[in-house]
Backbone as JSON, one array per atom type, in Angstrom:
{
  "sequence": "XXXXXXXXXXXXXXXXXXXXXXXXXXXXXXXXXXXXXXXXXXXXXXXXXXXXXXXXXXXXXXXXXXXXXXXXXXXXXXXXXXXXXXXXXXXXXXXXXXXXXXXXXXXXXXXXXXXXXXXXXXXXXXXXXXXXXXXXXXXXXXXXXXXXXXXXXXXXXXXXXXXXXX",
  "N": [[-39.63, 36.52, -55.21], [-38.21, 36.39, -52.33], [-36.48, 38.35, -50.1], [-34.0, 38.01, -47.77], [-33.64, 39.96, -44.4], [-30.61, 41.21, -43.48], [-28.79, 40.63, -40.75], [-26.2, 42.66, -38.97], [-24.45, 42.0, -36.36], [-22.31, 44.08, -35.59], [-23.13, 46.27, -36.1], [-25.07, 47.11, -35.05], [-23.6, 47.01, -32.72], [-21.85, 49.04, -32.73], [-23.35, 51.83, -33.61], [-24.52, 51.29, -31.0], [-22.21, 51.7, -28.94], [-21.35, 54.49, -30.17], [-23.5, 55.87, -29.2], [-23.22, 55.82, -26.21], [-20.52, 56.73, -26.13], [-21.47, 59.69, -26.72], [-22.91, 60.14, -24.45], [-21.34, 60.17, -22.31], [-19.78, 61.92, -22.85], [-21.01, 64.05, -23.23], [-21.67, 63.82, -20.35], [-19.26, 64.61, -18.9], [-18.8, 67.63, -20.18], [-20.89, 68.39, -18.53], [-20.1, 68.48, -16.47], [-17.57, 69.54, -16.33], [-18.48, 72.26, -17.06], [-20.51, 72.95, -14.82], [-18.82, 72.45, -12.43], [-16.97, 75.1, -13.57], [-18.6, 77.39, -13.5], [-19.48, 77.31, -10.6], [-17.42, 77.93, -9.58], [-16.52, 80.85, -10.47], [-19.35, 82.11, -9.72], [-18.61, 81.93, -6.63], [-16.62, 83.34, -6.35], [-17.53, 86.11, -7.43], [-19.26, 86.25, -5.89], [-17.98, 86.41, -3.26], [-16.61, 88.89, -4.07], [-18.65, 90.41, -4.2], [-19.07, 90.93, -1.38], [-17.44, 92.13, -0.04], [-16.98, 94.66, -1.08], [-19.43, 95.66, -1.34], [-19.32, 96.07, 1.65], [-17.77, 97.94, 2.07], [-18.45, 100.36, 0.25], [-20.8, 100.49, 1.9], [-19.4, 101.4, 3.94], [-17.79, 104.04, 3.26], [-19.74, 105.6, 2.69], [-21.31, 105.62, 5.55], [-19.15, 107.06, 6.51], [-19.09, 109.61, 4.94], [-21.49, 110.59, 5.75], [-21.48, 111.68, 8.31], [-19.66, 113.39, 8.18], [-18.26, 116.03, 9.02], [-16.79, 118.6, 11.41], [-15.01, 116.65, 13.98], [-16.28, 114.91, 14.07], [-15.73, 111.93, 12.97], [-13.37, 109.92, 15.07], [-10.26, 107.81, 15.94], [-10.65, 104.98, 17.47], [-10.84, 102.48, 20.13], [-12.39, 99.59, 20.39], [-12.99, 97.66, 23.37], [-10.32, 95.81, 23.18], [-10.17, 96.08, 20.12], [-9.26, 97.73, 17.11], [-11.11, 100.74, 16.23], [-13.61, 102.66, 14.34], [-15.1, 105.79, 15.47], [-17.61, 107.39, 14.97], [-19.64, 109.86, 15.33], [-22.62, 111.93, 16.43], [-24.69, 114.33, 16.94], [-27.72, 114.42, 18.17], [-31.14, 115.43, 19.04], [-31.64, 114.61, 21.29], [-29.72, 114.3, 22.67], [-25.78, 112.92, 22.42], [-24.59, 110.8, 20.21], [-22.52, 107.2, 19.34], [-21.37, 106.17, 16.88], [-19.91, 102.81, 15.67], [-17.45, 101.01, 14.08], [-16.14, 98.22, 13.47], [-13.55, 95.79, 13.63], [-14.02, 92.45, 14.74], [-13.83, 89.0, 15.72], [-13.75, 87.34, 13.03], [-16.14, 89.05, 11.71], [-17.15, 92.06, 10.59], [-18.42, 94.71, 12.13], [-21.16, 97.13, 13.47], [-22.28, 99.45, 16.07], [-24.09, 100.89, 17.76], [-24.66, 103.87, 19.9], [-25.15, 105.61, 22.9], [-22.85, 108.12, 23.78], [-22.59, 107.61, 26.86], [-22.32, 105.41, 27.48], [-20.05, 102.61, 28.0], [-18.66, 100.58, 25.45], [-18.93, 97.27, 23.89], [-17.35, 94.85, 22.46], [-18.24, 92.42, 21.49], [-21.01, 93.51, 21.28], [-22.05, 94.21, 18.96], [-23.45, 94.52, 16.07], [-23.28, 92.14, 13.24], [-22.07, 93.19, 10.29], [-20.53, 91.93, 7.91], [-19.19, 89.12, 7.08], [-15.59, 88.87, 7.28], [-12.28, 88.59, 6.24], [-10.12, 89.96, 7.38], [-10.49, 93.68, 8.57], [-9.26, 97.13, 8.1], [-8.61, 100.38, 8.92], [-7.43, 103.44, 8.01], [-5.66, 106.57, 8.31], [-4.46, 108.85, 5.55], [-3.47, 111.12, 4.95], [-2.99, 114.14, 6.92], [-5.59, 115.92, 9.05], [-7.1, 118.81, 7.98], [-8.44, 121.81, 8.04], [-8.72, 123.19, 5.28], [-8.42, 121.67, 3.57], [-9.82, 119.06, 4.28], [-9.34, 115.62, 5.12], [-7.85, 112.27, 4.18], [-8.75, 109.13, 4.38], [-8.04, 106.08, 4.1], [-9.88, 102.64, 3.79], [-10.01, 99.5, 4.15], [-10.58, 96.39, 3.17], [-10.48, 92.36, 3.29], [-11.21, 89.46, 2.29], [-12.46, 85.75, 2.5], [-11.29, 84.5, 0.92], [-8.92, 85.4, 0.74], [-8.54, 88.15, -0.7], [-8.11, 91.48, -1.29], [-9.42, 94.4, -1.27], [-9.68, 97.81, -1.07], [-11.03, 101.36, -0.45], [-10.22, 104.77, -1.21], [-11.84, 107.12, 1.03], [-12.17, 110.79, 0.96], [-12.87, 113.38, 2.86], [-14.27, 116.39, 3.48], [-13.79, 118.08, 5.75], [-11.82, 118.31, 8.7], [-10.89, 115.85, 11.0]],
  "CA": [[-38.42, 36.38, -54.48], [-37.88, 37.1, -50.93], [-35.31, 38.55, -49.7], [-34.03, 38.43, -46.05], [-32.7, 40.89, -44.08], [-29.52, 40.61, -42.98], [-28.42, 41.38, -39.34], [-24.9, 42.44, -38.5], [-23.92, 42.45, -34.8], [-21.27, 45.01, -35.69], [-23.83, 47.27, -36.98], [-25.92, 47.63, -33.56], [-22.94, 47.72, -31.66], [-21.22, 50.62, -33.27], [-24.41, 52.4, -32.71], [-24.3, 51.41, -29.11], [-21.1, 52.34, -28.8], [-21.64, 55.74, -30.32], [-24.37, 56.21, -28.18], [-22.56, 55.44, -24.96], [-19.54, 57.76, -26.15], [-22.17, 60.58, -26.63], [-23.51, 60.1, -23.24], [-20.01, 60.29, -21.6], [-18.73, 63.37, -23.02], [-21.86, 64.89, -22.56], [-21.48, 64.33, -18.8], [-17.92, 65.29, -18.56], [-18.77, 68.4, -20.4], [-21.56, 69.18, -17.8], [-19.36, 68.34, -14.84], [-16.49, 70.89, -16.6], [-19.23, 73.54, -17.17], [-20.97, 72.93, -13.41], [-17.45, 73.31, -11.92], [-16.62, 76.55, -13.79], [-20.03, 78.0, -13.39], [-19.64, 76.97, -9.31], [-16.0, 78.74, -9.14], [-17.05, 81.9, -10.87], [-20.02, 82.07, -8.38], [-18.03, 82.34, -5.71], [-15.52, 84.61, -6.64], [-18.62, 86.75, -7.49], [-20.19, 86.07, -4.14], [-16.98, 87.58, -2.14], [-15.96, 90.33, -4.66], [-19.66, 91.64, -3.99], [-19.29, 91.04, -0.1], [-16.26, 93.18, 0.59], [-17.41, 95.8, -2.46], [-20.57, 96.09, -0.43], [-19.21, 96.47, 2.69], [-17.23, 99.1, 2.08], [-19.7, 101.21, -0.12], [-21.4, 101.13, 2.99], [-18.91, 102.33, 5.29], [-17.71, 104.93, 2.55], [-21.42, 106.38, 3.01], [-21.08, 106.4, 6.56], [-18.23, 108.09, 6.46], [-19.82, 110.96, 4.23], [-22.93, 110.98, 6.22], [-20.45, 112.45, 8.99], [-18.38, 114.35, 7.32], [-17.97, 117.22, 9.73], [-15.25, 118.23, 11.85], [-14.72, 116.26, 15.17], [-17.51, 113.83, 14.11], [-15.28, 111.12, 13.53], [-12.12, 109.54, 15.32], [-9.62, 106.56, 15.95], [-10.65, 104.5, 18.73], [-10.95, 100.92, 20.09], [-13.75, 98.56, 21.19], [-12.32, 96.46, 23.95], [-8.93, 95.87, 22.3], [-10.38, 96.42, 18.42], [-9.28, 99.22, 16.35], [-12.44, 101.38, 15.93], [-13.42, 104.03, 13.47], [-16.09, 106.02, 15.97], [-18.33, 108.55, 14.09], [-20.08, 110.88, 16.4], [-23.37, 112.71, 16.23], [-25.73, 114.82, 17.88], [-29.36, 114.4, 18.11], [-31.99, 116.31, 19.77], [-32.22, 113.67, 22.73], [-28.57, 113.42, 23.0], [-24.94, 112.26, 21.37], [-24.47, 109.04, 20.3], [-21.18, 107.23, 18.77], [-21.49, 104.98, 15.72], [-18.15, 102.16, 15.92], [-17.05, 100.54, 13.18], [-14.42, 97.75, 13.79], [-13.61, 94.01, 13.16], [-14.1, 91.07, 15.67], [-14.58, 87.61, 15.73], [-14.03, 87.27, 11.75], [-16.67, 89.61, 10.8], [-16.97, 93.58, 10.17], [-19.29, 95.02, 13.14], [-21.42, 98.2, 13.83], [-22.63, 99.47, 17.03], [-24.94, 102.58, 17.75], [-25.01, 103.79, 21.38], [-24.93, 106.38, 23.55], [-21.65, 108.56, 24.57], [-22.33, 107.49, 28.39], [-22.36, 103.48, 27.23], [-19.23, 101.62, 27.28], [-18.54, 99.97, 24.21], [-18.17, 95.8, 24.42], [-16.78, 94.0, 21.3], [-19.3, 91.55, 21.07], [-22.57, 93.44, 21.47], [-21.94, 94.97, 18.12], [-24.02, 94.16, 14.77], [-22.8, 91.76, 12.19], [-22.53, 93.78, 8.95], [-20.66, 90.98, 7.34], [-18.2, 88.36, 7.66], [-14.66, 89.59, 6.55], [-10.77, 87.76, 7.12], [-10.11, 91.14, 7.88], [-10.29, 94.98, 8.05], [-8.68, 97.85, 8.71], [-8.61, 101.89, 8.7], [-5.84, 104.6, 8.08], [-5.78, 108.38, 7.87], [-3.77, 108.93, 4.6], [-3.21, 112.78, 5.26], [-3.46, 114.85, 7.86], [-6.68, 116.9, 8.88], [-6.96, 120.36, 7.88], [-9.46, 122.78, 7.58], [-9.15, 124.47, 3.81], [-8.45, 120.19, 2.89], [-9.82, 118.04, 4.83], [-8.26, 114.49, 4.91], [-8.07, 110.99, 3.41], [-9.34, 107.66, 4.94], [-8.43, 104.45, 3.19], [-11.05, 101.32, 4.45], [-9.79, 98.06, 3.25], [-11.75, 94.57, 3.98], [-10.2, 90.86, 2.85], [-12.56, 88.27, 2.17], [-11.91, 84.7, 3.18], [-10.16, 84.01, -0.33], [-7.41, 86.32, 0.98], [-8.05, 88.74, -1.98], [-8.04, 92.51, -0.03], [-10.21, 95.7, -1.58], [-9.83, 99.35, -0.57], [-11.62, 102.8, -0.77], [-10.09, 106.1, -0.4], [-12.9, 107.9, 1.24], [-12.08, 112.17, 1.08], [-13.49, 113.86, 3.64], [-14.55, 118.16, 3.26], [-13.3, 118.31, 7.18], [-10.63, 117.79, 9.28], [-11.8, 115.2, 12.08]],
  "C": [[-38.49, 37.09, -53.15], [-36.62, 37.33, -50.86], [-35.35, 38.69, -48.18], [-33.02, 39.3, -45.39], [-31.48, 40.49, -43.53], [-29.27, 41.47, -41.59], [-27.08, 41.04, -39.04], [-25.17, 43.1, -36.9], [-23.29, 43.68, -34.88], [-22.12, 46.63, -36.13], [-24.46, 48.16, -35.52], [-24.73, 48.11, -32.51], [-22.33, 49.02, -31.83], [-22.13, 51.93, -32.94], [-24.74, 52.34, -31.46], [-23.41, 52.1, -28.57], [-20.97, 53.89, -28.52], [-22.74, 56.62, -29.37], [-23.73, 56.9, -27.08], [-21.49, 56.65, -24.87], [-20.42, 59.38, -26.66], [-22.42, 61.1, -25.62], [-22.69, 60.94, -21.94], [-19.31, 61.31, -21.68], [-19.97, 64.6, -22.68], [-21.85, 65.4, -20.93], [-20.75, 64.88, -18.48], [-18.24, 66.86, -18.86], [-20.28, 69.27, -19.14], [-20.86, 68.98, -17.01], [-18.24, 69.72, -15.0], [-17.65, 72.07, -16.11], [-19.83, 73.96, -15.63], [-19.88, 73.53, -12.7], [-16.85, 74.79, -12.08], [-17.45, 77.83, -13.07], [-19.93, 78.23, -11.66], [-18.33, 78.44, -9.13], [-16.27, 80.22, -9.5], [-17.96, 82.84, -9.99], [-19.82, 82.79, -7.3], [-17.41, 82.87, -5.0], [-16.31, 86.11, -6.86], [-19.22, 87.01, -6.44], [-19.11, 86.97, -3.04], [-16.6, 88.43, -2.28], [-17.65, 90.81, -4.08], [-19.34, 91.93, -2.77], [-18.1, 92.27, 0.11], [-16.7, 94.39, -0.06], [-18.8, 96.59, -1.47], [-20.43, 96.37, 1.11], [-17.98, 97.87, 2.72], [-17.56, 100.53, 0.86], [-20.36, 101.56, 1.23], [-20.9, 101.81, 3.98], [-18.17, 103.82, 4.59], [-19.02, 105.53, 2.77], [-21.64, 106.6, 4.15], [-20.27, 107.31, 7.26], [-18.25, 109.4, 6.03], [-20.84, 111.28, 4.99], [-22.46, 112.13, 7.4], [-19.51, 113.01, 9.02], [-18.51, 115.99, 7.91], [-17.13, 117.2, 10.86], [-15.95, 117.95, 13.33], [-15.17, 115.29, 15.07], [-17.06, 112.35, 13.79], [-13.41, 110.68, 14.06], [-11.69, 108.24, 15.44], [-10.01, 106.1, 17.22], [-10.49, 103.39, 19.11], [-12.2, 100.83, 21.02], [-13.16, 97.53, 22.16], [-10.82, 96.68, 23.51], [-8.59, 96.11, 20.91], [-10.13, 97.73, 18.03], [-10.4, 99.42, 16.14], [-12.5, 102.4, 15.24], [-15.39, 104.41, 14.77], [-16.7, 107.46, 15.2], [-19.66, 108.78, 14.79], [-21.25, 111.45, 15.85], [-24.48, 112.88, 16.91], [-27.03, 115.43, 17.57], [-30.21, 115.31, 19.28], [-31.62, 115.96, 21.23], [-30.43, 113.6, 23.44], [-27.22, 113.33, 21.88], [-24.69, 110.81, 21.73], [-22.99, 108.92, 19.16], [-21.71, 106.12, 17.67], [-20.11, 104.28, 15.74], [-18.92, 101.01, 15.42], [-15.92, 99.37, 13.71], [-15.06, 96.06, 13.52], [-13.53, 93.31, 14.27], [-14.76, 90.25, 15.7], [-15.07, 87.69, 14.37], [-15.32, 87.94, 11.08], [-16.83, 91.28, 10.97], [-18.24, 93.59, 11.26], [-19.67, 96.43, 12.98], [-21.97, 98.01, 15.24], [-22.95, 101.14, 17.66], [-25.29, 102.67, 19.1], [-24.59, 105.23, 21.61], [-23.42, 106.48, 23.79], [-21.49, 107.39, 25.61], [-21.89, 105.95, 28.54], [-20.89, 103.64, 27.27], [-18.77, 100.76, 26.41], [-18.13, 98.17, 24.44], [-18.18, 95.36, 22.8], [-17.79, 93.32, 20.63], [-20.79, 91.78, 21.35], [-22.68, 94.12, 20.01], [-23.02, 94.05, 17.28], [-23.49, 93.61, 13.65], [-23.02, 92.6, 11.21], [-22.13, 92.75, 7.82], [-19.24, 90.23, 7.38], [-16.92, 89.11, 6.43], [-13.16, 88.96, 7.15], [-10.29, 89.27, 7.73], [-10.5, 92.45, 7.93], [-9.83, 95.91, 8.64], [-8.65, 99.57, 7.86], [-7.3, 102.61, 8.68], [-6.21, 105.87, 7.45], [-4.03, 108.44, 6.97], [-2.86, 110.16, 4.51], [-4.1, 113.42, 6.38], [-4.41, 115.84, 8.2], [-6.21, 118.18, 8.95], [-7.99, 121.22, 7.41], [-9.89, 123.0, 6.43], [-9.74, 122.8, 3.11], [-8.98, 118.9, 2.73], [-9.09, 116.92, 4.86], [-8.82, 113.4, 4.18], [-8.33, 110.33, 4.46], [-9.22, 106.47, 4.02], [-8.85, 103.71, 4.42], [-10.67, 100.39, 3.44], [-10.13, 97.15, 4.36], [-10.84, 93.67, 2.84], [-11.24, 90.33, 3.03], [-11.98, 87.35, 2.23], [-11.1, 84.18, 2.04], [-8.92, 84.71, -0.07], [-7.34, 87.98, -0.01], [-8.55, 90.35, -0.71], [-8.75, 94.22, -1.38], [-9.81, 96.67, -0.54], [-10.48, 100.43, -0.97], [-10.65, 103.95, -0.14], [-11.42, 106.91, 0.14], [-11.91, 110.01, 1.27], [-12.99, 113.17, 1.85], [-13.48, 115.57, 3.44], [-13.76, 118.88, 4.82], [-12.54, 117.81, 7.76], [-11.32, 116.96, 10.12], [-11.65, 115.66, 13.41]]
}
């Protein structure tokens, strides 16, 4: 006796089907996961940038942590934090300040004039800005909050504590 196989249409397609709806959720679920994974990222990417830029200016702020060494100034029309110090050859001013959307340094001589835009990108920033918290005093020294925004709007600060009045 032979027997013959039997072939249902309904059989292959269901298995096609299933296939197909495997395929499809698979993608969706990498397109969700890609998306998350992307957003996360990025939010990651600007919390370091501001975090890291003001670690660094917290450290230059300590590095000069003696009295007179730094004050409030401007670059052009920019608020400036200038932090002062004297070398063998000379004093020179270190200035800190924001223009043209990103956070700037700029290391020069006293005798120099200071211009806005010859400064050193340190890193792009929607804003930033300085404030003396308490007033300098000898026994106390003072406060310094340094807060930077990042282009998401979201805004970080440091108190820095200084050993000296400025």
């Amino acid at each position: 006796m032979t027997q013959k196989k039997s072939f249902h249409v309904f059989d292959s397609l269901f298995a096609f089907l299933l296939l197909i709806t495997f395929l499809m959720f698979s993608l969706l679920l990498s397109g969700i996961g890609s998306a998350i994974y992307q957003k996360g990222t990025d939010s990651l990417n600007e919390n370091y940038t501001t975090r890291t830029a003001l670690a660094y200016l917290e450290e230059k702020v300590r590095q000069h942590d003696e009295t007179g060494a730094f004050t409030e100034t401007t670059v052009g029309d920019q608020p400036a934090l200038a932090l002062t110090e004297t070398k063998d050859d000379g004093t020179y001013i270190t200035y800190i300040y924001y223009y043209e959307g990103a956070l700037r340094e700029l290391f020069t001589s006293v005798s120099v004039t200071p211009s806005p835009d010859a400064g050193s990108k340190l890193t792009e920033l929607s804003a930033f800005t300085f404030e003396e918290l308490s007033s300098p005093s000898e026994d106390n020294g003072h406060l310094l909050r340094l807060s930077a925004t990042d282009h998401a709007g979201a805004t970080q600060s440091v108190i820095v504590h200084t050993s000296c009045g400025s």
